[in-house]
C-alpha positions in Angstrom: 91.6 251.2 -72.0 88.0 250.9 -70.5 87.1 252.8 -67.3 87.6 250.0 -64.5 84.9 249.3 -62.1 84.7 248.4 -58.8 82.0 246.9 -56.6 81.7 250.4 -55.2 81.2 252.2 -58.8 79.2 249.3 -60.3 76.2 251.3 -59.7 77.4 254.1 -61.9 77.3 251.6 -65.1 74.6 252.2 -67.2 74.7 249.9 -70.3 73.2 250.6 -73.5 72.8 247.1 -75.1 74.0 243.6 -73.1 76.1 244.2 -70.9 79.2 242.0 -70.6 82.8 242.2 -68.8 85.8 240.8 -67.7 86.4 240.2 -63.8 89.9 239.9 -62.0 92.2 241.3 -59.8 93.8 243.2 -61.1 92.6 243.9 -64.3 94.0 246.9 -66.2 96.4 244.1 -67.8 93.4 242.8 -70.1 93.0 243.2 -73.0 89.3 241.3 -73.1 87.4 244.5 -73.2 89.6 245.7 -76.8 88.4 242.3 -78.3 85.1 242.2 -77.5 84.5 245.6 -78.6 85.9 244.6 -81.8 83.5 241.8 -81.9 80.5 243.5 -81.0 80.9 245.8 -83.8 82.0 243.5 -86.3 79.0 242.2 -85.7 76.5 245.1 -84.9 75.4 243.7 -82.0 74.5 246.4 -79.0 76.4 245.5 -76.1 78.9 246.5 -73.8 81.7 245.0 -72.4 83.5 246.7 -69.3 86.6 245.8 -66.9 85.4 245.3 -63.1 88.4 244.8 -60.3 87.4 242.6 -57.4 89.6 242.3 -54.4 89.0 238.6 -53.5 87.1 239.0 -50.2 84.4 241.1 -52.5 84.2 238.5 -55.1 81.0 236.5 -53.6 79.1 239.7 -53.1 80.3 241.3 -56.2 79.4 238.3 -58.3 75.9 238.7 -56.5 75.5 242.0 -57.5 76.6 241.4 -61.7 74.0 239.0 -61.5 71.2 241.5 -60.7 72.8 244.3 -62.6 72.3 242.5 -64.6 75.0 241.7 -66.6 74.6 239.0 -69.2 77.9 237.7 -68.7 81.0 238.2 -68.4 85.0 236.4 -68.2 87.3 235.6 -64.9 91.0 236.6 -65.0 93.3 235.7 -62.2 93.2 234.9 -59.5 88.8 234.2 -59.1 88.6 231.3 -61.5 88.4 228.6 -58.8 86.5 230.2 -56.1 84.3 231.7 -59.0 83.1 228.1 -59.5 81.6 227.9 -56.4 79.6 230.7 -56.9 77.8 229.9 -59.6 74.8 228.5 -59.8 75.2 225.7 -62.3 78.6 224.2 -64.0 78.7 223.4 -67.2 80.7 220.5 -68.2 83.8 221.9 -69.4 84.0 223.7 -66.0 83.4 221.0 -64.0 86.1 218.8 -65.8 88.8 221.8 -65.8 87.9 222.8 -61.9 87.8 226.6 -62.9 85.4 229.1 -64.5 86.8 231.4 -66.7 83.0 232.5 -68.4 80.0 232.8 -67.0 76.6 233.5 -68.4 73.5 235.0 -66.8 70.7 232.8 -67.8 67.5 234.7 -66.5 69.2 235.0 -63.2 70.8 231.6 -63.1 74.3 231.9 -63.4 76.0 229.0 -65.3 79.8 228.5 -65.6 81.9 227.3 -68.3 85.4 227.1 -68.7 86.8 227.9 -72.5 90.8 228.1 -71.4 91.8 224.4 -72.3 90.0 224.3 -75.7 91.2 227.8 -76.3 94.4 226.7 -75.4 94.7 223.4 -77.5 93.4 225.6 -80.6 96.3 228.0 -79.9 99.3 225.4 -79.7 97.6 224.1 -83.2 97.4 227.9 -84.7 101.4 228.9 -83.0 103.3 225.4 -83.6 101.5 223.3 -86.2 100.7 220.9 -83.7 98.2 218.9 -81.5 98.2 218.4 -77.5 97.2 215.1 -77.8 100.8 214.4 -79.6 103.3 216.0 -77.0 105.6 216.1 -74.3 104.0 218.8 -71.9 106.0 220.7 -68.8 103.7 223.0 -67.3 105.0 225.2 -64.8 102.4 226.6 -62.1 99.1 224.9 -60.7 97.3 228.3 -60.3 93.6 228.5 -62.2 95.2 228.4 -65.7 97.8 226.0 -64.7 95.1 223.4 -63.7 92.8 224.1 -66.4 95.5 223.9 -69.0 97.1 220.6 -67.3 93.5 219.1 -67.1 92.5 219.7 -70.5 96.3 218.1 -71.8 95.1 214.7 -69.6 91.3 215.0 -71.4 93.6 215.3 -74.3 95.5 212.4 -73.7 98.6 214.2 -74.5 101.9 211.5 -74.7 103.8 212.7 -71.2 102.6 215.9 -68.8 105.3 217.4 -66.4 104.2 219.1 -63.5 106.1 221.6 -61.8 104.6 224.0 -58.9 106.7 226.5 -56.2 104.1 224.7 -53.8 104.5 220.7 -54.1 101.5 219.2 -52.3 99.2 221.3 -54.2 100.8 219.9 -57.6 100.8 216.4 -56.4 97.1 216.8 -55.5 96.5 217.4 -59.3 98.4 214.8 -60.5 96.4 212.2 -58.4 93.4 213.6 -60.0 94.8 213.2 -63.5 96.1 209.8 -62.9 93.6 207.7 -64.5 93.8 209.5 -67.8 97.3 208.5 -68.1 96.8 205.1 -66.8 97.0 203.2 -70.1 99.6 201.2 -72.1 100.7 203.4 -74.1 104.7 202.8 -73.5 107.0 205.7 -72.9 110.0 203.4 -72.3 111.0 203.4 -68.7 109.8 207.5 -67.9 106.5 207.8 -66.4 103.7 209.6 -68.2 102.7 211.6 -65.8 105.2 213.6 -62.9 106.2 216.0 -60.3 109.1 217.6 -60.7 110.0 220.4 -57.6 110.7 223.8 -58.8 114.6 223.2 -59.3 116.4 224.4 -62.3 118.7 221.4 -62.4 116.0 219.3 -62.3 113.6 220.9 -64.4 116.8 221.3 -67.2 116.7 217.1 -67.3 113.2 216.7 -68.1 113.5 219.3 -70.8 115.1 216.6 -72.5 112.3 214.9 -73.2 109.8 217.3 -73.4 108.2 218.9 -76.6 106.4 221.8 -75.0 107.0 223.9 -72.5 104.0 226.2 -70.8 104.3 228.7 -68.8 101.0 229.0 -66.8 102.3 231.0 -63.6 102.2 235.2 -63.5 105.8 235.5 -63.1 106.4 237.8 -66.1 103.3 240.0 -65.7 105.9 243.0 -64.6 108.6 244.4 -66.2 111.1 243.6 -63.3 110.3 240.2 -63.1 112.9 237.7 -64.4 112.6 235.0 -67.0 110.6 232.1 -65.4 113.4 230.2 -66.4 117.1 231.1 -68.3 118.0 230.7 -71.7 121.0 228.5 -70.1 117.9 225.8 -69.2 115.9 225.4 -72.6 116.8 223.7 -75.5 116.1 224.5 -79.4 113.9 221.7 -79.9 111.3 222.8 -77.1 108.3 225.1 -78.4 107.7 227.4 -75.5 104.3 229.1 -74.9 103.8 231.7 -72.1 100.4 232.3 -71.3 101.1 235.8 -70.4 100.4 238.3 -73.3 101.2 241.5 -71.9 104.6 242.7 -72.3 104.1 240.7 -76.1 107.5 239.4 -75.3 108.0 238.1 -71.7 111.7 237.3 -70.5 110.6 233.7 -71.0 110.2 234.4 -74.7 112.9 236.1 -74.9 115.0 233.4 -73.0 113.4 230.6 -75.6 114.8 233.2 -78.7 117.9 233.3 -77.3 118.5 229.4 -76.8 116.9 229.0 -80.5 113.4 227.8 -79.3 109.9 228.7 -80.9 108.1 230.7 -79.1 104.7 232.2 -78.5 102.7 234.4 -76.3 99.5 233.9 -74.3 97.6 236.1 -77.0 96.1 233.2 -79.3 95.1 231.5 -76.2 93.3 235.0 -75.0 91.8 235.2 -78.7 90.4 231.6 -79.3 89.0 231.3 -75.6 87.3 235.0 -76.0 85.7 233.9 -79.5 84.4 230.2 -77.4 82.9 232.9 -74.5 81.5 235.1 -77.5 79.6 231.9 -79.3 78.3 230.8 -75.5 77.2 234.7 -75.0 75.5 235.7 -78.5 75.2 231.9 -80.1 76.7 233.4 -83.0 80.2 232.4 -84.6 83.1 234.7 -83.2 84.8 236.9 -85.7 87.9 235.6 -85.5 89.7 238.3 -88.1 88.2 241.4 -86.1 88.9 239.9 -83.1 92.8 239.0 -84.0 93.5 242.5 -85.7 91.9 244.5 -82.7 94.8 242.5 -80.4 97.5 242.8 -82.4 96.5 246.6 -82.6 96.4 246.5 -79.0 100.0 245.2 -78.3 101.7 246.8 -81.3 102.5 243.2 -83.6 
């Protein structure tokens, strides 16, 4: 793993190349800094690309202070990705359509943000299931950063149905009135509305399953070991394809939850590789090497 920095030991970094990295808090969890490496070298570009952990009353200060470093850009992790896009100076358009910024890039000074997790994510589900967002049933569960940016990108997508389900409900249904034009059509899903709010109830979350395709998990319950599946094997069905955003452990107790009931499964590392290689090609404007990239994550968490 990378030596983390802090806004304190930022000063100590002295890049040889471009200097990129990965901001959250916490951080050690990422495995960002493994890819990008990979990438760099793949390439023989000469850059750098560190970890920097940014307690959330440091971030405006601490993004300040990248920008004069200078870095020439760098990624967002949990939990920055919303107040991080009202820091920079300029959002591009895929940022200002998912309401996040998980990539930013230091434009002579001008900091620009741009948000790569929903087409990441959409070119995931293609790579894991075989299939397109645009043609499913979608339960999301958590209206965090990646939660909204992935439920966004499934309305831009016009995906058939989207499920919403958040521990906090006014904060869900406040996203769901945003997305309610995109599912204001006449496309006919018998009497079930397109678009819902569902509260965080396993009874009632275990009905809409039944009509649902895809399942994602977009909430950091499974980060630690001791946490408990997000939901129980008892709840999913085999028909549901179940992707957890989370990468680290490889096999969440979601996933294993999904195996159990005879679901497919996948982890959050496609959606870490295909967003990485869109953050790469807005960095270098050169294609992502996809291959190094892959190898040096799969290396990372032993597949």
């Amino acid at each position: 793993m990378s030596k983390i920095f802090t806004p304190e030991s930022l000063g100590e970094l002295h890049a040889d190349g471009k200097l990129f990295g990965v901001i959250g808090f916490p951080v050690q969890h990422s495995l960002s800094p493994i890819m990008h490496a990979a990438a760099f070298e793949k390439l023989g570009l000469k850059a750098q690309y560190v970890p920097v952990e940014i307690p959330p009353e440091k971030l405006r200060e601490t993004v300040a202070l990248m920008a004069k470093k200078p870095f020439a850009g760098w990624n967002c992790t949990l939990p920055h990705k919303i107040e991080l896009a009202k820091l920079v100076d300029e959002l591009a358009e895929s940022a200002q359509k998912l309401g996040g910024v998980n990539t930013v890039l230091n434009d002579n000074g001008r900091l620009v943000g741009f948000n790569t997790d929903g087409e990441g994510w959409v070119r995931a589900i293609r790579e894991e299931f075989s299939l397109d967002v645009r043609d499913l049933r979608i339960l999301i569960l958590g209206a965090g950063g990646a939660g909204q940016a992935l439920a966004k990108q499934a309305a831009l997508e016009r995906c058939e149905k989207l499920v919403l389900v958040n521990r906090t409900e006014e904060k869900v249904r406040e996203l769901a009135s945003s997305l309610a034009p995109y599912f204001d059509t006449q496309k006919l899903m018998g009497a079930d509305a397109r678009l819902k709010v569902v509260p965080w109830d396993e009874t009632l979350i275990a009905k809409e399953l039944d009509q649902i395709d895809l399942l994602v998990n977009a909430t950091s319950i499974g980060l630690k070991a001791s946490d408990a599946a997000v939901l129980p094997a008892r709840i999913l069905q085999p028909h549901l394809c179940v992707y957890d955003t989370i990468y680290r452990p490889a096999k969440t107790r979601l996933l294993a939850a999904a195996e159990e009931a005879g679901a497919r499964g996948a982890n959050g590392l496609s959606m870490l590789l295909h967003q990485g290689a869109l953050s790469f090609e807005i960095w270098t404007g050169q294609s992502a090497p996809l291959m190094a990239m892959r190898q040096a994550l799969k290396k990372a968490v032993n597949i």
